[in-house]
Each structure stands twice: as C-alpha cells, then as structure tokens.
N, CA, C and O atoms as a GROMACS GRO file, in nm:
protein
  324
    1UNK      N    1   0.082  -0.119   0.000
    1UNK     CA    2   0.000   0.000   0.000
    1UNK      C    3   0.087   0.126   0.000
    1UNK      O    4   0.065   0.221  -0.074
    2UNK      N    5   0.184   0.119   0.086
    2UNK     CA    6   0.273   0.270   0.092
    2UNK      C    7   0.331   0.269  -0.015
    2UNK      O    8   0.382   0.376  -0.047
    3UNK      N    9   0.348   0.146  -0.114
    3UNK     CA   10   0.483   0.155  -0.224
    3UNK      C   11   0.432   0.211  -0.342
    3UNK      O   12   0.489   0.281  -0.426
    4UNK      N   13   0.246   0.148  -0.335
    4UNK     CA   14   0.184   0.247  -0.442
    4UNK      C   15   0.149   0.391  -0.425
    4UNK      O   16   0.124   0.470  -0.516
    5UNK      N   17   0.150   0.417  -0.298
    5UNK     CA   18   0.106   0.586  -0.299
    5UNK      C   19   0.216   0.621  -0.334
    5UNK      O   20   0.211   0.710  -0.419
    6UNK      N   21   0.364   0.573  -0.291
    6UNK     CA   22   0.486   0.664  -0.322
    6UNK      C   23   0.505   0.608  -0.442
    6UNK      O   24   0.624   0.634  -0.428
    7UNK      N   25   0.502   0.563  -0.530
    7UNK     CA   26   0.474   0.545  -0.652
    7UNK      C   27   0.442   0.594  -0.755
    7UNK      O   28   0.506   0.615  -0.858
    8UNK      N   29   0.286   0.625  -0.710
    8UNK     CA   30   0.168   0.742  -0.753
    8UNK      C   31   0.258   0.854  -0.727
    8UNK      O   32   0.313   0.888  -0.831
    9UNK      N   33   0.299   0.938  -0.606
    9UNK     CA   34   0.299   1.039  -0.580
    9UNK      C   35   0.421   1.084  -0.705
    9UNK      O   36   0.397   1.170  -0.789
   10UNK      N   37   0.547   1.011  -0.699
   10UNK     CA   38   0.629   1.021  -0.798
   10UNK      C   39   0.593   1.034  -0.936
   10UNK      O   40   0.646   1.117  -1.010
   11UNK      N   41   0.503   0.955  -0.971
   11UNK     CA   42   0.464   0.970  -1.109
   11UNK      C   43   0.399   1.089  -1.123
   11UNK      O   44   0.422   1.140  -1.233
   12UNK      N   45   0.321   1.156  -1.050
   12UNK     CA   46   0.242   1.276  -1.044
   12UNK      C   47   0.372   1.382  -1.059
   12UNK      O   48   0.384   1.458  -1.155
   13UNK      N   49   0.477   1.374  -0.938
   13UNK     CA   50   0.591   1.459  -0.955
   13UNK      C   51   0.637   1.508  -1.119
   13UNK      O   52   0.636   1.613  -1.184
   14UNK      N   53   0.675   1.366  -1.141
   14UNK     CA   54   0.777   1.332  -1.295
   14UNK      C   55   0.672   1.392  -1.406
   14UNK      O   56   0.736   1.448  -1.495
   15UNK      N   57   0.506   1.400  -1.434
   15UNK     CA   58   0.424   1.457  -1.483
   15UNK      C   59   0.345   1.574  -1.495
   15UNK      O   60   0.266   1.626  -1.573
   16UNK      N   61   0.401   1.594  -1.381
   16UNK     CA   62   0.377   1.760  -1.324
   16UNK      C   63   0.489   1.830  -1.333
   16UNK      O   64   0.489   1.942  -1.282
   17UNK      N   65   0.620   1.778  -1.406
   17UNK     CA   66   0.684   1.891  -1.365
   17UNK      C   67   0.720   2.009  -1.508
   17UNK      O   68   0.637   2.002  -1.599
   18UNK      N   69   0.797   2.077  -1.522
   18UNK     CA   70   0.795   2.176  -1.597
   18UNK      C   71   0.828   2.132  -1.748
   18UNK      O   72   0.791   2.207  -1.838
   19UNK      N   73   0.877   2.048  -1.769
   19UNK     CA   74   0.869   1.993  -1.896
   19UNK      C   75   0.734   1.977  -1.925
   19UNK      O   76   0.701   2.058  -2.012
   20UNK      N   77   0.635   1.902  -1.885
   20UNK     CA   78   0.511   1.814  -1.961
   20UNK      C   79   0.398   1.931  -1.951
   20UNK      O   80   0.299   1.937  -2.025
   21UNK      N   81   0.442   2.067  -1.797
   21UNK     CA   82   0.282   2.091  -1.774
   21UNK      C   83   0.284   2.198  -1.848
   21UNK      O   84   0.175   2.227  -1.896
   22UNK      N   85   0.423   2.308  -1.889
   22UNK     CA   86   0.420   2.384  -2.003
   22UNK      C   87   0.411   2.360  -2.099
   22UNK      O   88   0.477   2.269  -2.149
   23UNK      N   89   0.300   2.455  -2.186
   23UNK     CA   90   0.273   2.420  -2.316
   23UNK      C   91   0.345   2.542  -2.380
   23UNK      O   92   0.341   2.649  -2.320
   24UNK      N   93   0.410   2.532  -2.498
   24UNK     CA   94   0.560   2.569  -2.604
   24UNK      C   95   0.462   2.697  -2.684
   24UNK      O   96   0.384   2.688  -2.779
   25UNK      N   97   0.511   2.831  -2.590
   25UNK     CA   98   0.486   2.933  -2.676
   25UNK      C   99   0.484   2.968  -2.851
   25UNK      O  100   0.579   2.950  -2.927
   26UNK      N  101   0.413   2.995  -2.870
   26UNK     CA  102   0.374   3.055  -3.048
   26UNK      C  103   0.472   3.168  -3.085
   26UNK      O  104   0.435   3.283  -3.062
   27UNK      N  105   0.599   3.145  -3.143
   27UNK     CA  106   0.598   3.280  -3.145
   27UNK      C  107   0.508   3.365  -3.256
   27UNK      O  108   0.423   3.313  -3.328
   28UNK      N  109   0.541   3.490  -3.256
   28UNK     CA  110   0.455   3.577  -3.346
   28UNK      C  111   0.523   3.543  -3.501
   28UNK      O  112   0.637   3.498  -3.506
   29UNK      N  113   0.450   3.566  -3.616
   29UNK     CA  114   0.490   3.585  -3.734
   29UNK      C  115   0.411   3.615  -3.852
   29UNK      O  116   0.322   3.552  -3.909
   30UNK      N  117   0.488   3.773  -3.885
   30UNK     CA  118   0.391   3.818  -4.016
   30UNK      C  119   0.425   3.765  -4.149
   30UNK      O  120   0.506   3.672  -4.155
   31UNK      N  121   0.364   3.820  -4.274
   31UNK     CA  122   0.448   3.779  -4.380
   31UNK      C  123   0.366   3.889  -4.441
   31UNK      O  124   0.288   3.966  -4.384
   32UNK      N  125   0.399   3.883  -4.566
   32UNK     CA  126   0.395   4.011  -4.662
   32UNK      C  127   0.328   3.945  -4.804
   32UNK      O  128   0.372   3.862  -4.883
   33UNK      N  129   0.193   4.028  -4.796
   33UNK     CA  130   0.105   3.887  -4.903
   33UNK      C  131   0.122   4.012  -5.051
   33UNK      O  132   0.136   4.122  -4.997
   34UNK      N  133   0.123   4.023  -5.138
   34UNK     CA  134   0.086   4.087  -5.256
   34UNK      C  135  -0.078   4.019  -5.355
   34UNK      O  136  -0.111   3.914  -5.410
   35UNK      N  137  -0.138   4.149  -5.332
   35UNK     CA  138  -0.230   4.152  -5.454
   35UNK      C  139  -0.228   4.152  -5.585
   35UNK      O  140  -0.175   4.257  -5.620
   36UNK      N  141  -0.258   4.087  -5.676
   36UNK     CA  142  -0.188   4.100  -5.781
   36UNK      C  143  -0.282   4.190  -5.866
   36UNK      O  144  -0.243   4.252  -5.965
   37UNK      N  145  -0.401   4.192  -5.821
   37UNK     CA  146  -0.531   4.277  -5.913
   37UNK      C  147  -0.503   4.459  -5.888
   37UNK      O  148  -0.529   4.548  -5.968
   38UNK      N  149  -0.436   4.474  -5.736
   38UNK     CA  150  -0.457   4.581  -5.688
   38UNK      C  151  -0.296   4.638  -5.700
   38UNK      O  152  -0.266   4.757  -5.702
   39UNK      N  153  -0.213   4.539  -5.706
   39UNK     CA  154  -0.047   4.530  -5.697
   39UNK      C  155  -0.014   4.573  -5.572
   39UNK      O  156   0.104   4.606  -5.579
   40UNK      N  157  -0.066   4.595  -5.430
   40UNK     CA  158  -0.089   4.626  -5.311
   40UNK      C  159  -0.034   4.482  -5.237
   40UNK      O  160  -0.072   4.366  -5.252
   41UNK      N  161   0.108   4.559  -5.120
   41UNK     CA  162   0.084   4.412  -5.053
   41UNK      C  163  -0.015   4.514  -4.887
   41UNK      O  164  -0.070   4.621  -4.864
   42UNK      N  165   0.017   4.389  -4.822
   42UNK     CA  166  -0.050   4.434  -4.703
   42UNK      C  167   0.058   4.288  -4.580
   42UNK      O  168   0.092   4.175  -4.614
   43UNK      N  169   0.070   4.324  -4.514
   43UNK     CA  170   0.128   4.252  -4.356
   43UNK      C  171   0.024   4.162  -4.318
   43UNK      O  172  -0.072   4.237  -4.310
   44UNK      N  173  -0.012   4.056  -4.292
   44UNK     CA  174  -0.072   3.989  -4.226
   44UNK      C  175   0.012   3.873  -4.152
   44UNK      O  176   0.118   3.822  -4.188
   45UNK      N  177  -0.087   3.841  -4.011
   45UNK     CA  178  -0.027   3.762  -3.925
   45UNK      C  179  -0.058   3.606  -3.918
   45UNK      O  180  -0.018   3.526  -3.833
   46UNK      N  181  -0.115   3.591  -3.997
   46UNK     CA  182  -0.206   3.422  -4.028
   46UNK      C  183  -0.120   3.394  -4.191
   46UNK      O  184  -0.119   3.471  -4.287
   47UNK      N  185  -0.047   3.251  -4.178
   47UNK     CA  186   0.005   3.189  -4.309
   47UNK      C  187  -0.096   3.230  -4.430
   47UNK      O  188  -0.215   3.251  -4.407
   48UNK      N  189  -0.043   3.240  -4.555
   48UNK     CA  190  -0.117   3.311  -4.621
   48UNK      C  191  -0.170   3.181  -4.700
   48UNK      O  192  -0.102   3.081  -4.677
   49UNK      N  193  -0.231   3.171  -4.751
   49UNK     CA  194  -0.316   3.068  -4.837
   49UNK      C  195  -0.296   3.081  -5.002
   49UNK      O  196  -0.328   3.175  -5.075
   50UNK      N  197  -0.237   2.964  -5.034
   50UNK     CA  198  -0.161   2.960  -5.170
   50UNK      C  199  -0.306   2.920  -5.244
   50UNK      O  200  -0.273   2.978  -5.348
   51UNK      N  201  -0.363   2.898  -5.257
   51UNK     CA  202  -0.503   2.862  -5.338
   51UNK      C  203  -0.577   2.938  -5.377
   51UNK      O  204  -0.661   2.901  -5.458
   52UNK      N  205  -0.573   3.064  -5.336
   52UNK     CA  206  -0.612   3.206  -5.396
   52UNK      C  207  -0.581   3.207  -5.507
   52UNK      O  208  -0.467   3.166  -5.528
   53UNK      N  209  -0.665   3.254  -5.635
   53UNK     CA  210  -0.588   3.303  -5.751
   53UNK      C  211  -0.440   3.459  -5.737
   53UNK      O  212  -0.319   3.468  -5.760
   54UNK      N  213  -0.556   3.552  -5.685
   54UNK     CA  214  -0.476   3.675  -5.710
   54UNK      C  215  -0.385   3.684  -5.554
   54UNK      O  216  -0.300   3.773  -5.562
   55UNK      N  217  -0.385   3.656  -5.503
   55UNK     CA  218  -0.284   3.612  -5.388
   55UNK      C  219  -0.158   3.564  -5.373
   55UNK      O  220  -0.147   3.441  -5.365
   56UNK      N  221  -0.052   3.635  -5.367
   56UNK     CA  222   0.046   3.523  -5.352
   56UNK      C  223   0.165   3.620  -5.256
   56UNK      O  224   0.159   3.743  -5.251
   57UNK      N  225   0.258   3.545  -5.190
   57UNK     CA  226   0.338   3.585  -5.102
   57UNK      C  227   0.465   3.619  -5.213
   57UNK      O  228   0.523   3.557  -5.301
   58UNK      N  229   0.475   3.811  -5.129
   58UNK     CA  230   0.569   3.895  -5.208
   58UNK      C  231   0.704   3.855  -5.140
   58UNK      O  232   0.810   3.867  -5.202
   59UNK      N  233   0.699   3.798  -4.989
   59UNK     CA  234   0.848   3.754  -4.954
   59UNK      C  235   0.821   3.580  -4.863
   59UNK      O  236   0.731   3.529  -4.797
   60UNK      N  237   0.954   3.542  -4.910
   60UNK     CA  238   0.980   3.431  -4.841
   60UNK      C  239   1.026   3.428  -4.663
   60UNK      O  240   1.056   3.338  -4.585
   61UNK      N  241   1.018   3.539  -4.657
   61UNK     CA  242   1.053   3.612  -4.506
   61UNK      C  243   0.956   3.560  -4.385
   61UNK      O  244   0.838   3.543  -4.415
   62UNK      N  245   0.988   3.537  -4.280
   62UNK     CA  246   0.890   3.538  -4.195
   62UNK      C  247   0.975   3.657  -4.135
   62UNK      O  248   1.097   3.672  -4.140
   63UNK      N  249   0.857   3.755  -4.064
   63UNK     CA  250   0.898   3.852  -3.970
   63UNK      C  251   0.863   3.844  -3.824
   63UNK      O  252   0.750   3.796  -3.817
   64UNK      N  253   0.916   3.874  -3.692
   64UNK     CA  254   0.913   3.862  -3.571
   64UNK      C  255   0.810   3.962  -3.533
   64UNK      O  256   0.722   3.934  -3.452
   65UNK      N  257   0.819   4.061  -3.583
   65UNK     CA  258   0.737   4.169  -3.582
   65UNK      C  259   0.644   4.236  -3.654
   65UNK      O  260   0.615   4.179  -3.759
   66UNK      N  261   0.602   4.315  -3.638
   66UNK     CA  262   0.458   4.377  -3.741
   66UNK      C  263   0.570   4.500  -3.819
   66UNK      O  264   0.581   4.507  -3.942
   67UNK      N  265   0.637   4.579  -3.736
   67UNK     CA  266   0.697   4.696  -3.773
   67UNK      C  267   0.843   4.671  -3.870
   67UNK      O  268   0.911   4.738  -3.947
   68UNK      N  269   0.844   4.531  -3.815
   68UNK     CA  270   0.979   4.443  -3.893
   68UNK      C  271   0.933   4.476  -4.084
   68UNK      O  272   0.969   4.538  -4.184
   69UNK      N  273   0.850   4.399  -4.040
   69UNK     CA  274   0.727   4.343  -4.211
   69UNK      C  275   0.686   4.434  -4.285
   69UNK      O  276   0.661   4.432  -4.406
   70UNK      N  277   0.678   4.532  -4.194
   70UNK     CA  278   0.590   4.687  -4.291
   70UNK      C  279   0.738   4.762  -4.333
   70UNK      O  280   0.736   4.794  -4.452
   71UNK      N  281   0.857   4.795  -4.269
   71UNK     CA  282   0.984   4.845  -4.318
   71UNK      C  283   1.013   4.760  -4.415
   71UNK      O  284   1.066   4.819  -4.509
   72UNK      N  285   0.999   4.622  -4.434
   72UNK     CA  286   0.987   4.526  -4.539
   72UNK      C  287   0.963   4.556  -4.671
   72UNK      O  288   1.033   4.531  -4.769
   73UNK      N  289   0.826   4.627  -4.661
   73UNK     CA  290   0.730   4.601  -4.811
   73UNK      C  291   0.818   4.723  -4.845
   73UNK      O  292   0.876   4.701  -4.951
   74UNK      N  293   0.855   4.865  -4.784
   74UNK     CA  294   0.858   4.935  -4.843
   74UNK      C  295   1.009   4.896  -4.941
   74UNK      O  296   1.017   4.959  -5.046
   75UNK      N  297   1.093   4.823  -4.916
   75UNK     CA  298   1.222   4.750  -5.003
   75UNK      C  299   1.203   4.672  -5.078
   75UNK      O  300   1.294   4.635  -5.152
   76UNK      N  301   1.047   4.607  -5.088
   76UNK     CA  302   1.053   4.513  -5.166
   76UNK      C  303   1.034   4.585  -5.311
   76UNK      O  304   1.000   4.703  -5.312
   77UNK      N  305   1.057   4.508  -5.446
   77UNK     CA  306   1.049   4.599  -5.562
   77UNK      C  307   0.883   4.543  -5.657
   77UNK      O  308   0.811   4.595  -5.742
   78UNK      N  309   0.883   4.441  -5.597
   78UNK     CA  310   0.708   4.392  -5.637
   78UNK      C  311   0.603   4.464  -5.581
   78UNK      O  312   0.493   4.466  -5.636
   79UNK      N  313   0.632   4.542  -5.449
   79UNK     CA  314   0.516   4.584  -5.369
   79UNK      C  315   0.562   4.777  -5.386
   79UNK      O  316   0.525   4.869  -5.313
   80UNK      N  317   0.636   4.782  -5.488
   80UNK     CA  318   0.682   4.942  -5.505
   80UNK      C  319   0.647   4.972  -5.658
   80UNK      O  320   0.724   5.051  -5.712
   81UNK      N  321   0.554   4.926  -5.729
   81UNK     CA  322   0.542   4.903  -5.837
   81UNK      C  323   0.404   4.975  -5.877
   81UNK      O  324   0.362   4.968  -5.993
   0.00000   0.00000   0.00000
C-alpha cells in the first residue's frame, strides 16, 4: 500500500513537472502577401493561403514583428510598383 502511494505520488511529480505541464509558446509571425489585381501588398499575421488566384506571397521572409514586415514592403520591388 505505501509503495503504491509513493509510486503514484512520484509519477504525479515526474508529470507535473515543468517539462510536460508547459505548453511551447507561439511565437509571433507576419508575412507580406501581394495583390496581384490591386499590386498592393499588405502585412498579415495568419500563413497566407496559396489557393487564392490573385494572392500570392511577395516575400519568403517570416517577420518577428509587425513593424519588422511593414519596413519590409517598403524595399521590396514587387510591392513598389
């Protein structure tokens, strides 16, 4: 009886501890989509969706930031057009 509570209690330890009970932050990431109807890109924070016709990603970049992504477009030569 004592060998299973200390048993139990261990396994609860080894499962509770900071490895298993944290769950692995998201980091942030924009990307830089181009319109092709409007020739307009725009920053967005959600993967962009290749199945769109007039849609398609002006950089292969992921950015950390929003302010990263927007100093971005203005270098890019597809989204200055």
């Amino acid at each position: 009886m004592k060998r299973g509570l200390l048993s139990f209690g261990v396994l609860l330890v080894i499962l509770g501890g900071p490895g298993l009970s944290q769950t692995a932050k998201k980091e942030p990431a924009f990307y830089i989509v181009l319109n092709s109807l409007t020739k307009k890109c725009t920053v967005v924070d959600k993967t962009p969706r290749t199945d769109t016709p007039n849609i398609t990603v002006a950089s292969d970049a992921i950015y950390r930031t929003r302010v990263e992504a927007e100093t971005a477009v203005k270098t890019l030569t597809s989204c200055n057009q």
